[in-house]
C-alpha positions as CSV (number, residue, x, y, z in Angstrom):
1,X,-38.9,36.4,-23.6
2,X,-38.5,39.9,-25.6
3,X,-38.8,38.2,-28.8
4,X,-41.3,35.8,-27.5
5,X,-43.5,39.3,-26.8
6,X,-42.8,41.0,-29.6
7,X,-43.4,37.5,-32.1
8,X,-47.3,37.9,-30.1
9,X,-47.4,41.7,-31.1
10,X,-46.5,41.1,-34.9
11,X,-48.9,37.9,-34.7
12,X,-51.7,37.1,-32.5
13,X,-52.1,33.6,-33.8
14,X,-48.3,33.0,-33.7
15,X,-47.6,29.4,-31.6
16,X,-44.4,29.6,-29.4
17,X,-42.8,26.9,-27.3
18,X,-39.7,27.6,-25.5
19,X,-37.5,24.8,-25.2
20,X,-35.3,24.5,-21.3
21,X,-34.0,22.5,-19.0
22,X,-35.4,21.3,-15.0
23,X,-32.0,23.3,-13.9
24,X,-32.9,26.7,-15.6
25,X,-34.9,30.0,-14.3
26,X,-37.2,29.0,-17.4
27,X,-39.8,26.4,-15.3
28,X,-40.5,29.7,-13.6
29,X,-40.6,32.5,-15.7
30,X,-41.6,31.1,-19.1
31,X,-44.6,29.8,-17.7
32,X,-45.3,33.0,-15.4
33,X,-45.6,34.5,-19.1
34,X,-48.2,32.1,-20.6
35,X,-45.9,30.6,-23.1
36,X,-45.4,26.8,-22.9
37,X,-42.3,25.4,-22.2
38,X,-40.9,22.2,-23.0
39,X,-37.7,20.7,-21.3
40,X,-34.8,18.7,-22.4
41,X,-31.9,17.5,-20.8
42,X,-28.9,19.8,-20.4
43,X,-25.7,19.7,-22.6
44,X,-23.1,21.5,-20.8
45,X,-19.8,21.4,-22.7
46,X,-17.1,20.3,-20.0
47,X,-13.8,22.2,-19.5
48,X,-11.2,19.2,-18.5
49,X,-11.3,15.9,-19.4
50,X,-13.1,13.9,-17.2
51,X,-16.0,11.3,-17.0
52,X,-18.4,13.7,-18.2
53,X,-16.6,14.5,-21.4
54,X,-16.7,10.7,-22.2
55,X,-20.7,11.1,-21.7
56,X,-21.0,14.1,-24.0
57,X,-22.0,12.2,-26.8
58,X,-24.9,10.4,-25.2
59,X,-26.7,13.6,-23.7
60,X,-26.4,15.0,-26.8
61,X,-27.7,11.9,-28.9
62,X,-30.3,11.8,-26.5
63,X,-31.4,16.0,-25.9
64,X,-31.5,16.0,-29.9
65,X,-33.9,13.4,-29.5
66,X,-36.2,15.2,-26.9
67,X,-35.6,18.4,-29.0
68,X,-37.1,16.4,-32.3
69,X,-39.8,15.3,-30.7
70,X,-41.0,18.4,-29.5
71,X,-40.2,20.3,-33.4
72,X,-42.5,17.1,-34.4
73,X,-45.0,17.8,-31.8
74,X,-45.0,21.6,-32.2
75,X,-45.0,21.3,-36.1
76,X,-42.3,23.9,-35.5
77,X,-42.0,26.3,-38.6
78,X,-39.1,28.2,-37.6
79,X,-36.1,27.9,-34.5
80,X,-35.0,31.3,-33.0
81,X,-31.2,30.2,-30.9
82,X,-30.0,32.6,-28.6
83,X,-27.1,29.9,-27.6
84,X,-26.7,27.9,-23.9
85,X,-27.2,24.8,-22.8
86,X,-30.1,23.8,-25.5
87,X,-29.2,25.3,-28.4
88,X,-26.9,22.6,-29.8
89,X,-29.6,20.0,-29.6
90,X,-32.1,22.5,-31.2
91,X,-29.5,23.4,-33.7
92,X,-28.8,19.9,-34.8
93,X,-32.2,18.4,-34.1
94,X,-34.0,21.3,-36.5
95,X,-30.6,20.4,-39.6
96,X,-32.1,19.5,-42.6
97,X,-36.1,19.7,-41.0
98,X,-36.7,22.9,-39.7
99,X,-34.8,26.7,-40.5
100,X,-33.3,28.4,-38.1
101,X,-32.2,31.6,-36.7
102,X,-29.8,32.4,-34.6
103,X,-28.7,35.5,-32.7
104,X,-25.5,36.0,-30.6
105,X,-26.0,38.4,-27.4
106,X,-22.5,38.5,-26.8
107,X,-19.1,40.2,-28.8
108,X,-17.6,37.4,-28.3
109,X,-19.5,34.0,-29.8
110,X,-20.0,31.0,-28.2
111,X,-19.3,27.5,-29.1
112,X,-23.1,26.8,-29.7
113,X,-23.9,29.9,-31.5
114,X,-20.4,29.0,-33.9
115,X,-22.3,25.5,-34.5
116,X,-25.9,27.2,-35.4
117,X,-24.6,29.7,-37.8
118,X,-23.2,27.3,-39.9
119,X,-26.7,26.1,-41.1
120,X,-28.6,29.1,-39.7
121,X,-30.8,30.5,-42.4
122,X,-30.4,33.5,-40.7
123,X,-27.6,34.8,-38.4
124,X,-28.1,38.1,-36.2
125,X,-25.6,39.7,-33.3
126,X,-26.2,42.0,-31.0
127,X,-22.6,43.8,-31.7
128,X,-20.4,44.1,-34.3
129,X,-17.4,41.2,-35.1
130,X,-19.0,38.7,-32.8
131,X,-17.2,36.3,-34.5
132,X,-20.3,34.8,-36.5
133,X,-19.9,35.4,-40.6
134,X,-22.6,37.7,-42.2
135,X,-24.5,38.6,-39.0
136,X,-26.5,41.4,-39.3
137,X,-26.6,43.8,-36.2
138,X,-29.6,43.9,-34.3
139,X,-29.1,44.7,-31.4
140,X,-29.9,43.1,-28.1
141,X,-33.6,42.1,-27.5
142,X,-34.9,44.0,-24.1
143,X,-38.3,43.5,-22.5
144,X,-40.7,46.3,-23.8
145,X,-40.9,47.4,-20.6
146,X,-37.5,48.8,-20.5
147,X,-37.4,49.9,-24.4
148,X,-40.5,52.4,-23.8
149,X,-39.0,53.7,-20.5
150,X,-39.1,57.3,-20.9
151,X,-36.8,58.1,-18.0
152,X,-37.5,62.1,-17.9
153,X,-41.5,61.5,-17.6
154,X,-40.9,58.6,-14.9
155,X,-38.0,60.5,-12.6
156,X,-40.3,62.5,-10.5
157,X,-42.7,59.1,-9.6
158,X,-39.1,56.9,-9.4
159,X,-37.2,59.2,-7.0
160,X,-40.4,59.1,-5.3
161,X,-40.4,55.7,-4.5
162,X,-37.3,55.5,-3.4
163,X,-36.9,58.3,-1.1
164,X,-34.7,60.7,-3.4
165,X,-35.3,64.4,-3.8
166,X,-35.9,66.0,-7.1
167,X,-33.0,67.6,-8.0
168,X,-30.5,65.0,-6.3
169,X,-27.8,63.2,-8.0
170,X,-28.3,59.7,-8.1
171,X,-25.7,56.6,-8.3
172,X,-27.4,53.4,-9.1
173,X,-25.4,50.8,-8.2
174,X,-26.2,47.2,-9.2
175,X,-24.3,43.8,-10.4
176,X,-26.5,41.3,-11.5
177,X,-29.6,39.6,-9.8
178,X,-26.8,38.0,-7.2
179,X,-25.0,41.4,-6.7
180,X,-20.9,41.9,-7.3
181,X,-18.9,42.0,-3.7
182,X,-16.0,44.0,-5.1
183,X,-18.3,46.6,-6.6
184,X,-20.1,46.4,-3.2
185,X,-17.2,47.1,-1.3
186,X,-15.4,49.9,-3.5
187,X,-18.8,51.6,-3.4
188,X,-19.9,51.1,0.4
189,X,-16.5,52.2,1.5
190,X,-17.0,55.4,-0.8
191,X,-19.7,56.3,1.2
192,X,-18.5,59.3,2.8
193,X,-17.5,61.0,0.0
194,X,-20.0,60.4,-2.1
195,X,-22.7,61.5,1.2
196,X,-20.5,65.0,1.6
197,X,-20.9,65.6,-2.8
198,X,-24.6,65.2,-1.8
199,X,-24.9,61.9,-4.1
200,X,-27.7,59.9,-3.2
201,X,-27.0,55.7,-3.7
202,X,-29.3,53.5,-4.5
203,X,-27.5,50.0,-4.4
204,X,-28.8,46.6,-5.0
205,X,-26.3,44.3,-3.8
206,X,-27.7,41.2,-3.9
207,X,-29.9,39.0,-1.8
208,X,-26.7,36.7,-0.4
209,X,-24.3,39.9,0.3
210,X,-24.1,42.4,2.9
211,X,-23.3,46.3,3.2
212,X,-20.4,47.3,5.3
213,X,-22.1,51.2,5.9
214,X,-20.4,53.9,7.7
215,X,-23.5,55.8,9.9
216,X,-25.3,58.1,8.6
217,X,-24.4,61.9,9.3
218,X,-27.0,64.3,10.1
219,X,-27.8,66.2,6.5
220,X,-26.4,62.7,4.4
221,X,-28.1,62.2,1.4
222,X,-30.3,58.7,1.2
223,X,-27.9,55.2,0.9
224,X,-30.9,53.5,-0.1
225,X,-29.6,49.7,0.2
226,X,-31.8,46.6,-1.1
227,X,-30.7,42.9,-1.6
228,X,-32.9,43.0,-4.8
229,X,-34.7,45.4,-7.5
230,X,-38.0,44.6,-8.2
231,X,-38.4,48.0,-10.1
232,X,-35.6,48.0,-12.6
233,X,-37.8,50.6,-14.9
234,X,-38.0,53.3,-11.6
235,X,-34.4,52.5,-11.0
236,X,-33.1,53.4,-14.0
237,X,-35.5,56.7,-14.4
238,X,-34.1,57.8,-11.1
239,X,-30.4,57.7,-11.6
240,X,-28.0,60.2,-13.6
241,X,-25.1,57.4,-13.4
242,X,-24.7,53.5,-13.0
243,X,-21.8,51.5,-11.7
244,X,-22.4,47.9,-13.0
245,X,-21.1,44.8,-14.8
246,X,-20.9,44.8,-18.7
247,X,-22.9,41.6,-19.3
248,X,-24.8,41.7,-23.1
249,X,-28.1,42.2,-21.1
250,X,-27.0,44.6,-18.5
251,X,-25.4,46.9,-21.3
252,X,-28.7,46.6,-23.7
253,X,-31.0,47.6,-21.0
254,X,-28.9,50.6,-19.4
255,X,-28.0,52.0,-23.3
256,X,-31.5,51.2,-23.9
257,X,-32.7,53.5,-21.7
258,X,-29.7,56.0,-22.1
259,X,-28.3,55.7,-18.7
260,X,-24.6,56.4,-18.8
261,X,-22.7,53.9,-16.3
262,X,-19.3,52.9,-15.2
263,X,-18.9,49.2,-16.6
264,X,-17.3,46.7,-14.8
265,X,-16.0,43.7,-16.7
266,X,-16.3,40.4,-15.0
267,X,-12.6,39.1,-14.1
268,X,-13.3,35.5,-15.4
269,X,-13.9,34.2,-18.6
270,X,-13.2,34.7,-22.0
271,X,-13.0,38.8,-22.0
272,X,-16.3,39.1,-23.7
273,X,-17.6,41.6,-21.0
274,X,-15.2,44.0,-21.9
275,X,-16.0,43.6,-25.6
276,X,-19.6,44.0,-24.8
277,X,-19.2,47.6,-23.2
278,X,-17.0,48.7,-26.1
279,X,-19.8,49.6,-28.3
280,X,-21.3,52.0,-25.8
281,X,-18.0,53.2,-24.3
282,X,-15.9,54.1,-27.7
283,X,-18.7,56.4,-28.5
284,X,-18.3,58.2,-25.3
285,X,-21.9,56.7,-23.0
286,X,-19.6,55.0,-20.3
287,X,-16.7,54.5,-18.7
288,X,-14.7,51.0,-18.6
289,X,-13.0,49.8,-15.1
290,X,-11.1,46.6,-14.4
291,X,-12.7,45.1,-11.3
292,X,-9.0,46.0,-9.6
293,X,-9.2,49.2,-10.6
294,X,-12.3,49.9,-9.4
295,X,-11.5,51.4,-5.7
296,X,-13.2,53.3,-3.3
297,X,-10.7,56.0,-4.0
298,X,-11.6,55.9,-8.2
299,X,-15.4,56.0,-7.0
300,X,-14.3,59.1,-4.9
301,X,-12.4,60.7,-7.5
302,X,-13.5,59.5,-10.5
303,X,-17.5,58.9,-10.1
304,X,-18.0,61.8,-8.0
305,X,-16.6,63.9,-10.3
306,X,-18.3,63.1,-13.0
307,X,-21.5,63.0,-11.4
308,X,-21.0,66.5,-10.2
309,X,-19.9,68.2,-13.5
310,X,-23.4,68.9,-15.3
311,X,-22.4,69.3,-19.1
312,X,-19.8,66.3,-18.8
313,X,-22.8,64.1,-17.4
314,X,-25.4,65.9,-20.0
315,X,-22.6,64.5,-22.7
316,X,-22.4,61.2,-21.7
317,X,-26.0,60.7,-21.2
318,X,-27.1,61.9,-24.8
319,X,-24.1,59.0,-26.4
320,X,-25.6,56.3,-24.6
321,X,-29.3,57.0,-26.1
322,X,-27.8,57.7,-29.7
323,X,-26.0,53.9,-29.2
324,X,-29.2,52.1,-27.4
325,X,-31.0,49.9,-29.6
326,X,-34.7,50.4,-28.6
327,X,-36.5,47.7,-31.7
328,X,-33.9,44.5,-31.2
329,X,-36.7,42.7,-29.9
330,X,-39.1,43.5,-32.8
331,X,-36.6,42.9,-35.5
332,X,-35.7,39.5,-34.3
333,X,-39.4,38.4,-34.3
334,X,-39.8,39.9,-37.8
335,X,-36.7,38.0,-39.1
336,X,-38.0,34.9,-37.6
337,X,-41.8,35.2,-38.9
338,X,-39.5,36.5,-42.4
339,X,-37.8,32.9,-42.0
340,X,-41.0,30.9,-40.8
341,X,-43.2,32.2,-44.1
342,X,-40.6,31.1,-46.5
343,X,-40.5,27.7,-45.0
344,X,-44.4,27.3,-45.6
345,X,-43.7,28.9,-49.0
């Protein structure tokens, strides 16, 4: 949807169609943009060998049909892949009719990505050594919302809204739109200590999880607690540190903005979360915690103390701007329009 924007801000008369699937968030929020939206059926690559690996080959026979229909309908000049369950059909339905361009999120590649490179006419990553040959690094693509965020001319309006006071130190804690229980309960049971550092929490845990919270002692700061963040812009202006997972998205948007954080890799799958905070942590904006590790004794020792030594925090702040990348967005659409013009050509 970044790149989607950003194509409409290079090119008022630019046509896009994003291509989905009935099981996705994309019947909601692609149309809730104004962009069309065509669906397919899914292609999930099964792990084991059962009944549905024998069936691969017809969904994908038949989603590469769907998918040509709609590049004939569309009079597609260019396909942008981002990977997932639609970009092999769009990959092999645009071979040899329409270019394409692909751009990995992750620093690990996916299977689908490694298929679409190999005829991409363009290949972009979001990190360096993603595994894809010749990618050139863009950067992730954020929502311009987040990439104009100027968190010092927001924080007095964002502490605002949430109840914090000017010259508080702020934790923003967060894992994802469903929440993370094991950074819930490291941090909840920290509560105390973080209350008597004077460290106001603000903690989105996640509309299906619950806060195990001590009571509040007269003179605590705010534990401002919510199922969901509906203001990620004010939430990022108001806090000094975050505690979150290291998903390609997450870390974009909270370098983006040059908010230092604790990252938390995701204990399943292949390792790519960890790879994905690297890029931000080697050059000194984060820190990097295995989910095990993170305890409600590191978040007393370890988070409090950063958050209460001023110069260490003033360090760590100014190396996650320099790594942010603010224009991934834009340089995507401008490859793709780059790509879509020498097709006409």
């Amino acid at each position: 949807m970044a790149v989607a924007d950003a194509l409409r801000a290079l090119d008022a008369d630019v046509r896009i169609t994003a291509l989905g699937t009935a099981r996705g968030l994309e019947t909601r929020l692609v149309p809730d943009r104004g962009y069309d939206l065509r669906l397919i059926t899914p292609v999930p690559l099964p792990r084991k060998l059962t009944g549905d690996l024998a069936r691969l080959p017809l969904r994908v026979r038949r989603a590469v049909r769907e998918t040509r229909a709609v590049l004939d309908d569309v009079e597609a000049d260019v396909v942008i892949g981002f990977g997932g369950y639609v970009a092999v059909p769009a990959y092999l339905a645009a071979r040899r009719r329409v270019p394409v361009v692909v751009h990995e999120a992750n620093a690990r590649a996916g299977i689908a990505n490694k298929l679409g490179a190999r005829g991409a006419r363009k290949v972009l990553a979001a990190v360096p050594n993603s595994g894809l040959p010749h990618a050139e690094v863009v950067g992730m693509p954020v929502r311009a919302s987040i990439t104009s965020l100027d968190r010092i001319a927001l924080r007095g309006q964002a502490r605002e809204y949430f109840g914090f006071g000017d010259d508080a130190a702020v934790l923003l804690v967060f894992g994802g739109s469903q929440g993370a229980v094991s950074i819930n309960r490291a941090v909840s049971a920290a509560a105390g200590e973080l209350a008597a550092a004077g460290i106001s929490v603000l903690h989105a845990h996640g509309p299906k999880n619950t806060l195990d919270l001590r009571s509040p002692q007269p003179g605590d700061p705010p534990y401002v607690a919510l199922p969901y963040l509906d203001r990620m812009d004010l939430a990022y202006a108001a806090a000094d540190l975050a505690i979150c997972r290291s998903g390609a998205m997450t870390v974009a948007e909270v370098s983006a903005v040059g908010l230092p954080a604790v990252y938390v890799p995701l204990p399943i799958g292949n390792g790519e979360q960890r790879l994905n905070a690297l890029p931000v942590v080697d050059p000194g904006g984060g820190l990097l915690v295995e989910d095990a590790q993170l305890t409600p004794d590191f978040v007393a020792r370890e988070v409090v103390g950063l958050l209460t030594d001023a110069p260490r925090l003033q360090a760590m702040t100014a190396a996650a701007a320099r790594v942010g990348h603010r224009d991934a967005a834009q340089r995507v659409a401008e490859v793709a329009l780059d790509v879509a013009h020498e097709g006409r050509r």
